[in-house]
C-alpha positions in Angstrom: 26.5 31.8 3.2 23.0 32.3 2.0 20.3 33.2 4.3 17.3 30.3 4.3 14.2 31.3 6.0 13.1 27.4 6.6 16.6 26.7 8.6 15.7 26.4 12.4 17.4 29.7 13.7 18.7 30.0 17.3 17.5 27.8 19.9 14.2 27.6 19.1 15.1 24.9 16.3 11.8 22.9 17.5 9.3 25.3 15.7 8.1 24.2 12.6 6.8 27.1 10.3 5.3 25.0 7.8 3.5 22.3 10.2 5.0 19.6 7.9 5.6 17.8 10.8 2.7 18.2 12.4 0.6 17.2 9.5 2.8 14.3 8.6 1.6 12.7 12.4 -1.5 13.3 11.3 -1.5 11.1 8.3 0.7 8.2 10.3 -1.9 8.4 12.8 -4.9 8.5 10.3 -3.3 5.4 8.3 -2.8 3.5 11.2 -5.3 0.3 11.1 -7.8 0.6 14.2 -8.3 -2.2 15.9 -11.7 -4.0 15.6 -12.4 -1.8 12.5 -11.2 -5.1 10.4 -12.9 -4.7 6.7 -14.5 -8.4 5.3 -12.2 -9.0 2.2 -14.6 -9.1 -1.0 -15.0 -12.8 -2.3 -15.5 -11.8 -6.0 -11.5 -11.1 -6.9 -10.9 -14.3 -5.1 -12.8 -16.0 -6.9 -12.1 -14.9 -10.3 -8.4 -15.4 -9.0 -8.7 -19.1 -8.4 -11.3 -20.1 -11.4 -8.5 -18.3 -13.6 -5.9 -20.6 -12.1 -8.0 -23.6 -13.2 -8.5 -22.3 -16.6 -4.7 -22.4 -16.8 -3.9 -25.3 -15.4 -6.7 -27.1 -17.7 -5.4 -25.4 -20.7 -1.4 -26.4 -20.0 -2.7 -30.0 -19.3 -4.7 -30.5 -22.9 -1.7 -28.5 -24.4 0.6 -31.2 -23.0 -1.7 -34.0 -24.0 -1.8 -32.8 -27.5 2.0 -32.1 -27.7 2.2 -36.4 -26.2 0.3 -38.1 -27.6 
């Protein structure tokens, strides 16, 4: 069987030598949202969003018009 220096040995299984562990509690607890610290969503894309639906539905309608009449 071949020896691997990052397998928990004996009882002490617990330790991590690398930290990964550690560190990857870290980032969960870095990424978790924070209450009250609620970011105002930018109005621009929104915008842009819903005047590019209009546009669409605009162009389908005179499309269909044409295509009828």
């Amino acid at each position: 069987m071949a020896h691997n220096p990052h397998a928990p040995q004996g009882p002490e299984g617990n330790y991590d030598p690398a930290g990964s562990t550690q560190m990857f509690r870290a980032f969960v607890d870095e990424g978790a949202p924070q209450p009250g610290r609620q970011a105002a969503a930018p109005a621009g894309p929104r915008i842009g969003l819903i005047l590019g639906v209009v546009v669409a539905v605009v162009i389908v309608a005179a499309v269909a018009w044409l295509a009828l009449s």
